[in-house]
C-alpha positions as a LaTeX table, in Angstrom:
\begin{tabular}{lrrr}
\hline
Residue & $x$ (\AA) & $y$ (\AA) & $z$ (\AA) \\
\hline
Unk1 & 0.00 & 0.00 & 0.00 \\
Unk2 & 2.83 & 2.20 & 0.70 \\
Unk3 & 4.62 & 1.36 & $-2.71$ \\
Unk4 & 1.36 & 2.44 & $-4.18$ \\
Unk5 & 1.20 & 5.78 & $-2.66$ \\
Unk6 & 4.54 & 6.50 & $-2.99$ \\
Unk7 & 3.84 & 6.71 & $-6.67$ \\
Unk8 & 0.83 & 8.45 & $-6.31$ \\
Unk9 & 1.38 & 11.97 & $-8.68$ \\
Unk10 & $-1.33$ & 14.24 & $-5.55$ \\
Unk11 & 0.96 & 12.74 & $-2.87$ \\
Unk12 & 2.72 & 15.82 & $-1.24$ \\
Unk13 & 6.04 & 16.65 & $-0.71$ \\
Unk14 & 5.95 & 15.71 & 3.33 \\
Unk15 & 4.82 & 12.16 & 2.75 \\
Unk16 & 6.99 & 11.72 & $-0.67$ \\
Unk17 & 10.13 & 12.63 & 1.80 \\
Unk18 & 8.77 & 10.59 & 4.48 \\
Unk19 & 8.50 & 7.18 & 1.92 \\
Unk20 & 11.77 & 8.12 & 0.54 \\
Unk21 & 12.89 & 7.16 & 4.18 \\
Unk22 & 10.67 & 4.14 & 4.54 \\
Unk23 & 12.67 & 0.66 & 5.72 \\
Unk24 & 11.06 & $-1.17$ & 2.96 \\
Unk25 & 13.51 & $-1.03$ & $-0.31$ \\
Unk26 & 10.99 & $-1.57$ & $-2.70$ \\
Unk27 & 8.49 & 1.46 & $-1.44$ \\
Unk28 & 11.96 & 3.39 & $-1.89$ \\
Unk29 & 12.41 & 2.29 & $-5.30$ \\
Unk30 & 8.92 & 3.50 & $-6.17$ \\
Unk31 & 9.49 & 7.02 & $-4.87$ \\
Unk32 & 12.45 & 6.88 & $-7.61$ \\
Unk33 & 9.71 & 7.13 & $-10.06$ \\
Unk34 & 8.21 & 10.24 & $-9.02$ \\
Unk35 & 7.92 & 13.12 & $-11.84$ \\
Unk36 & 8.45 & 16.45 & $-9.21$ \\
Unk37 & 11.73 & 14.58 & $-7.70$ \\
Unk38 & 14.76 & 16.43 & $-7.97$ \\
Unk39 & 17.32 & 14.51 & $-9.74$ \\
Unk40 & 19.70 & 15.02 & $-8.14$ \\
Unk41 & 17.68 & 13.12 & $-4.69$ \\
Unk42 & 16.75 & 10.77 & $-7.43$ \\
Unk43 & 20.30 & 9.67 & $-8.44$ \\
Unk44 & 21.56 & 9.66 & $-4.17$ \\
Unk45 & 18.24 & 7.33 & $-3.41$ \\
Unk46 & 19.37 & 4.66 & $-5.99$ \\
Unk47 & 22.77 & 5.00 & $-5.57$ \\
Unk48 & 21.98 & 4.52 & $-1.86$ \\
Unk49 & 19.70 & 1.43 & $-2.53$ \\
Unk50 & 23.06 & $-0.62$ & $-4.81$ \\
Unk51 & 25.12 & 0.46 & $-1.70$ \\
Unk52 & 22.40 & $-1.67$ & 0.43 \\
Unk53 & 22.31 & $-5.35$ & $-2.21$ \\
Unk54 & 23.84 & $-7.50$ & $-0.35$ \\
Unk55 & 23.13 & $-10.82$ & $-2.27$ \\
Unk56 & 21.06 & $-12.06$ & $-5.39$ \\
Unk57 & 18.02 & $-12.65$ & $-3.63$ \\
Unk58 & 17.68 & $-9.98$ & $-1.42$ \\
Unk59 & 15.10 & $-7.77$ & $-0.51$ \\
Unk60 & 16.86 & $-4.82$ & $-2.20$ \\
Unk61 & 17.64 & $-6.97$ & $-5.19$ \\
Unk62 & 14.23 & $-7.50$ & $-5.77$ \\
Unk63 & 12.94 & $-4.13$ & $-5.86$ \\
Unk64 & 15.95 & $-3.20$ & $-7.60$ \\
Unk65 & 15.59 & $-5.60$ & $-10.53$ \\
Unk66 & 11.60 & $-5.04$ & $-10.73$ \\
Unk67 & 12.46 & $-1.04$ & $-11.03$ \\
Unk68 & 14.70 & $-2.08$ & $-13.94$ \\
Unk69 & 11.98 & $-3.51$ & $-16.12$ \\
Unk70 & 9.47 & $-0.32$ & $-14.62$ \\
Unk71 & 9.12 & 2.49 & $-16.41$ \\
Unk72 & 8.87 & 6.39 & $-15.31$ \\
Unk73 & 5.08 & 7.06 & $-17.58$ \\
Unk74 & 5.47 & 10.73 & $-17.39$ \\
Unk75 & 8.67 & 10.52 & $-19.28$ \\
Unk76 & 7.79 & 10.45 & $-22.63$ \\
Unk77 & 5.39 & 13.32 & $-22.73$ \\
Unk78 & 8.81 & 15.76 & $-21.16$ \\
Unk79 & 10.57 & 17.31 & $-23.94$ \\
Unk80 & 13.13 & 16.40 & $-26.06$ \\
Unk81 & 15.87 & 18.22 & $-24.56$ \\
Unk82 & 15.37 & 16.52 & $-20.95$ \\
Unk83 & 14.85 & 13.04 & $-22.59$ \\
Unk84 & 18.39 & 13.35 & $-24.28$ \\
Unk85 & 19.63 & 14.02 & $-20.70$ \\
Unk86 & 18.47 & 11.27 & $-19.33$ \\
Unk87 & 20.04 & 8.89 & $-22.03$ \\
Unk88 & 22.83 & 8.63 & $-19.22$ \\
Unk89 & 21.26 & 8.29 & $-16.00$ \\
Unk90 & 22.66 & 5.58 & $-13.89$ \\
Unk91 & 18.71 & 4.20 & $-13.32$ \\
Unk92 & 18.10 & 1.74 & $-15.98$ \\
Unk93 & 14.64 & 2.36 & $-16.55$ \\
Unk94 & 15.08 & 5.58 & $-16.96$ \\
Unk95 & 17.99 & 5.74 & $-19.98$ \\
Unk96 & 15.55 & 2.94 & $-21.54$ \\
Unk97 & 12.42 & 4.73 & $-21.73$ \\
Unk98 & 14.06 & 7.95 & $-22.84$ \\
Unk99 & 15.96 & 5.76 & $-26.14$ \\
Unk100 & 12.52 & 4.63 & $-27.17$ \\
Unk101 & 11.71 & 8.20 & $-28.12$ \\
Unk102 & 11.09 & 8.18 & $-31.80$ \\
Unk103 & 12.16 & 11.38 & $-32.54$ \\
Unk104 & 15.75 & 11.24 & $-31.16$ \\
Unk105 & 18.36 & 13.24 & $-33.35$ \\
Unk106 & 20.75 & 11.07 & $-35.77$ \\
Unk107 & 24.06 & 11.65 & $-34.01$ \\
Unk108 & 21.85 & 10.64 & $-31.02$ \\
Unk109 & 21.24 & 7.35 & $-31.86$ \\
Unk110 & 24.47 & 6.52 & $-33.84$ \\
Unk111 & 26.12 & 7.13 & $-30.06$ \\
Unk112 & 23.38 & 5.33 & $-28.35$ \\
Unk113 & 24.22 & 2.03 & $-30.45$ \\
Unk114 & 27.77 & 1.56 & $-28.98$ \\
Unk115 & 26.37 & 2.43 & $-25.40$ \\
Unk116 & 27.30 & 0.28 & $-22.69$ \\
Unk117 & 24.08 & $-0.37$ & $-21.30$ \\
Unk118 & 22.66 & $-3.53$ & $-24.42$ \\
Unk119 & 19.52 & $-3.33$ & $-23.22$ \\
Unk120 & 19.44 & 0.51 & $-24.65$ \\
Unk121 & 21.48 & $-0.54$ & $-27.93$ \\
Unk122 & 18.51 & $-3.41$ & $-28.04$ \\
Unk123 & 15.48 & $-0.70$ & $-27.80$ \\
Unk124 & 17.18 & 1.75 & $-30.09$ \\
Unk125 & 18.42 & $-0.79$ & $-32.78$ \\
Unk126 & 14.67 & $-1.54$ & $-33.31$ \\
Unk127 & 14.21 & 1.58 & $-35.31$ \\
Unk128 & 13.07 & 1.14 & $-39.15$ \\
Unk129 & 16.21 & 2.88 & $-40.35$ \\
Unk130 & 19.15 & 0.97 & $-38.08$ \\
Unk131 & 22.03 & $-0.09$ & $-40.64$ \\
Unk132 & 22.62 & $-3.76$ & $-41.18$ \\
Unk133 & 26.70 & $-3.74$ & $-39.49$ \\
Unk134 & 24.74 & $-2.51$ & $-36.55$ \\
Unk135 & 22.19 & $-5.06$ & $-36.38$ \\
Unk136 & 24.84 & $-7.52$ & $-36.94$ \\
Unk137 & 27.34 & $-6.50$ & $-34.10$ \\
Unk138 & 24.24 & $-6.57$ & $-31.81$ \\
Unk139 & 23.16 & $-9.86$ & $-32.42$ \\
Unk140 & 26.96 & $-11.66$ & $-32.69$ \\
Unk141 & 28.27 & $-9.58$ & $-29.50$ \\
Unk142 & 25.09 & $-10.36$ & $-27.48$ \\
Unk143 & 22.31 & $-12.46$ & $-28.55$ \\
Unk144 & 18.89 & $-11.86$ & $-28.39$ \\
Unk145 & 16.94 & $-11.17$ & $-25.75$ \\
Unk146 & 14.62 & $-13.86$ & $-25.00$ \\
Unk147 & 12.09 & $-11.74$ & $-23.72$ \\
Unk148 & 11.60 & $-10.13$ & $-26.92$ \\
Unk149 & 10.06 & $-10.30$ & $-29.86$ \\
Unk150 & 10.21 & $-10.19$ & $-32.76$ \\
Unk151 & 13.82 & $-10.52$ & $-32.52$ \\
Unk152 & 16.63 & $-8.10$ & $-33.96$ \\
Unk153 & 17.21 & $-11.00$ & $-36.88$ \\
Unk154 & 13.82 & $-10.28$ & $-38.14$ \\
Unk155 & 14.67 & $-6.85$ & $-38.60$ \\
Unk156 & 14.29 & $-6.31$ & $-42.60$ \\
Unk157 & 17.49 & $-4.61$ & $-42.47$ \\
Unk158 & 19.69 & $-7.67$ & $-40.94$ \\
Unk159 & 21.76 & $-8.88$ & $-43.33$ \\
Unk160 & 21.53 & $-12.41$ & $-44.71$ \\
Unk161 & 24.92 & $-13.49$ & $-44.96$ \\
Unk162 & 25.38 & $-12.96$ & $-41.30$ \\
Unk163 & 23.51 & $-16.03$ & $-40.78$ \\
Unk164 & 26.46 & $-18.32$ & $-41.84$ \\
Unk165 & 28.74 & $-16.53$ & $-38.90$ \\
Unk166 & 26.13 & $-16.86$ & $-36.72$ \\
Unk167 & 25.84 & $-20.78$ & $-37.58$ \\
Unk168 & 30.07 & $-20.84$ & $-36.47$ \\
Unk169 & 29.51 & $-18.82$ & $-33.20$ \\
Unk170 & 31.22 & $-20.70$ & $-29.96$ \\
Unk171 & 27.97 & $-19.38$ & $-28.03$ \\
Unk172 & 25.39 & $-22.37$ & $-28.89$ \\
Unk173 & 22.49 & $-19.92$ & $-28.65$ \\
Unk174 & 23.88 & $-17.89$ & $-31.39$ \\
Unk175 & 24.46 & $-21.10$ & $-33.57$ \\
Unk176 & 20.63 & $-21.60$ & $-33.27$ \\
Unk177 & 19.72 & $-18.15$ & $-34.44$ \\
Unk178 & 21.14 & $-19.08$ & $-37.64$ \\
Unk179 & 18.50 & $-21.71$ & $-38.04$ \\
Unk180 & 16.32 & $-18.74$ & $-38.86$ \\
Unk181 & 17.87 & $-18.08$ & $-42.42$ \\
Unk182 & 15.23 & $-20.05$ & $-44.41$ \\
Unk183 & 17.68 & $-20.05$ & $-47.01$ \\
Unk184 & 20.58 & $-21.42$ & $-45.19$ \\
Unk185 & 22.92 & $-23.37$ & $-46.89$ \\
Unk186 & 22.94 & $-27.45$ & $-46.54$ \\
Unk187 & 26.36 & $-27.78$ & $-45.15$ \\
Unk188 & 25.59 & $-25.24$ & $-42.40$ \\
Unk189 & 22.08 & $-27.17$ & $-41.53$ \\
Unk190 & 23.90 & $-30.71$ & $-41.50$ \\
Unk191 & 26.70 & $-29.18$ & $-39.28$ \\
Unk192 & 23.89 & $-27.74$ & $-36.82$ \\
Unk193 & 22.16 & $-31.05$ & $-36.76$ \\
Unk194 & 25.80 & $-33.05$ & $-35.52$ \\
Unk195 & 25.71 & $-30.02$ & $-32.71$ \\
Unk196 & 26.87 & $-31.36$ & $-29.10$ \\
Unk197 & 24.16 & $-29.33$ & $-28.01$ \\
Unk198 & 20.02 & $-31.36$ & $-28.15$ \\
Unk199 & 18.88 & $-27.92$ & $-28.20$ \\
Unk200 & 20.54 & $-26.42$ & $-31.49$ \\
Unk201 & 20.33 & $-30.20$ & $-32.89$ \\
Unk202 & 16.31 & $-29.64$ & $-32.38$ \\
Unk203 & 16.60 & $-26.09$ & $-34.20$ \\
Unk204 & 18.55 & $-27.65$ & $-37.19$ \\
Unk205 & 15.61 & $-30.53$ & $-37.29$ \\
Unk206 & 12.79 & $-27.82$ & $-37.20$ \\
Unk207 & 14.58 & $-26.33$ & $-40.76$ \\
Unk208 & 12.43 & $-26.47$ & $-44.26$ \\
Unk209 & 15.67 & $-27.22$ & $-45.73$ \\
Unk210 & 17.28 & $-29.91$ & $-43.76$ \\
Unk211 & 17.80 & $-33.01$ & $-46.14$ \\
Unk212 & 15.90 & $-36.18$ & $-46.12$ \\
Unk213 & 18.41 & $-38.20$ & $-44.54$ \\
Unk214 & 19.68 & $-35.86$ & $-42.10$ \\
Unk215 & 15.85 & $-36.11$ & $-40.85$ \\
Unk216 & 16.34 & $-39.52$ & $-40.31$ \\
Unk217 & 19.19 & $-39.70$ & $-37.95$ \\
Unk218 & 17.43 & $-36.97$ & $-35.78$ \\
Unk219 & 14.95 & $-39.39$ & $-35.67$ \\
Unk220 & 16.75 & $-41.57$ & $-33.28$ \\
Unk221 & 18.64 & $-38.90$ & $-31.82$ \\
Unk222 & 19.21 & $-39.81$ & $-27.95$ \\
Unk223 & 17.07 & $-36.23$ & $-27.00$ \\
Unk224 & 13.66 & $-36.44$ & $-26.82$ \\
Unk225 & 13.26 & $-32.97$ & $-27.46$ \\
Unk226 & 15.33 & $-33.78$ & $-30.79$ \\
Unk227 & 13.48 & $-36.14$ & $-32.02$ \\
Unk228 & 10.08 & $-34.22$ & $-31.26$ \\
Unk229 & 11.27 & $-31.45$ & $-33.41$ \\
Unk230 & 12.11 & $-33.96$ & $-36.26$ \\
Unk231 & 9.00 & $-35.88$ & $-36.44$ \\
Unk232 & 7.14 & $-32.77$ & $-36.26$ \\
Unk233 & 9.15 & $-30.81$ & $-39.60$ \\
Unk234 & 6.72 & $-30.88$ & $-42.94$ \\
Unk235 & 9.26 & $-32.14$ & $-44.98$ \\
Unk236 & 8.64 & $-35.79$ & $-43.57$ \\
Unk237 & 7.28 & $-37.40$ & $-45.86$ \\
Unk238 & 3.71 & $-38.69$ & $-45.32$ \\
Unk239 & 4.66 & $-42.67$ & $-45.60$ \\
Unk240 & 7.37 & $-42.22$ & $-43.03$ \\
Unk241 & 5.09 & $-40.58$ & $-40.84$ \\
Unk242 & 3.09 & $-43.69$ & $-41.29$ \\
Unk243 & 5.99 & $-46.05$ & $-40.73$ \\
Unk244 & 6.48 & $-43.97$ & $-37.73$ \\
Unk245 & 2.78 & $-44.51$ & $-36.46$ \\
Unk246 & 2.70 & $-48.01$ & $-37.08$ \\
Unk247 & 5.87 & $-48.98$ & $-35.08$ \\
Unk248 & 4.35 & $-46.80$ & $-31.98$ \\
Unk249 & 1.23 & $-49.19$ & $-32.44$ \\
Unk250 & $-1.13$ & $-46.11$ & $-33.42$ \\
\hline
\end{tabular}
């Protein structure tokens, strides 16, 4: 209830100084989000809440890492000037919601894709106009982020023939985004499908590509989740399905 009022915008200036000295670290963390807070209180509260984490499951982790995926709604109505400055602040949510502003100036956003913060290079390299060597870097440096979608390899601009790097990474979740070029080449598929890893194995078998007999091996591949993935790609063909069926009894 506390947390709650603490981010109520009527709340006067008494009680917002009074919650911004409450013992609970998440009510704290809400007070962070207030619009008429000075920044420079704003910056000293959170810096004083990372002093307090102690361990990865703390109560000040917690409200920590659920403030990091909040976001401060008054933001993006302020104008452009004050979004620019807070690009840098050291509270996550903060720098995030201000690099989803559409109208951010070109030299802006070519700084804001090398910024150290990926999260911020993620939100701003989903702009219609982001160059392909930047989608690229993204994606082989870091990944994507399984929490979104779609992903920064569906991005028309990502360029094809960063698949086949992708399929060579030493990081076995960037092997499977290559899986996603419908076009990718046979060698690259059959290499994918000898992976030491079920789950990239399983990503190869899933591929409208992946030759007949390749298919078959995954078939009897020692991962269930493999062979799921195998019997379930189109390009079985219909009497092998049946074969299939009639050795299960069904």
């Amino acid at each position: 209830m506390r947390a709650e009022v603490a981010i109520n915008p009527t709340l006067p200036a008494e009680a917002r100084d009074r919650l911004a000295e409450d013992p609970s670290p998440y009510v704290r963390s809400r007070v962070l989000l207030r619009e008429g807070l000075p920044e420079d209180r704003r910056r000293r509260l959170h810096a004083a809440l990372l002093a307090e984490r102690e361990d990865a499951f703390g109560e000040v982790t917690i409200a920590l890492t659920v403030l990091d995926h909040d976001e401060p709604s008054w933001l993006p109505a302020r104008p452009l000037a004050e979004r620019i400055a807070y690009l840098d602040s050291p509270i996550p949510c903060f720098r995030r919601c201000a690099a989803r502003s559409a109208d951010l100036p070109a030299d802006v956003v070519r700084r804001l894709h090398t910024h150290e913060d990926v999260t911020v290079r993620r939100i701003v390299a989903r702009r219609p106009d982001t160059p392909a060597d930047v989608l690229e870097r993204l994606v082989s440096e870091h990944g994507e982020s399984p929490k979104e979608r779609p992903g920064h390899t569906e991005h028309p601009n990502f360029p094809t023939e960063a698949f086949a790097g992708l399929a060579k990474a030493d990081d076995p979740r960037r092997r499977v985004l290559a899986t996603e070029d419908t076009d990718l080449p046979a060698e690259l598929i059959a290499a994918l499908a000898q992976d030491t890893e079920a789950f990239v194995r399983a990503a190869a078998a899933r591929h409208r590509r992946i030759p007949l007999p390749l298919l078959e091996i995954l078939l009897t591949d020692d991962s269930l989740e493999v062979v799921k993935a195998a019997g379930a790609n189109p390009a079985l063909p219909a009497d092998r399905m049946r074969a299939l069926l009639d050795r299960a009894g069904l």
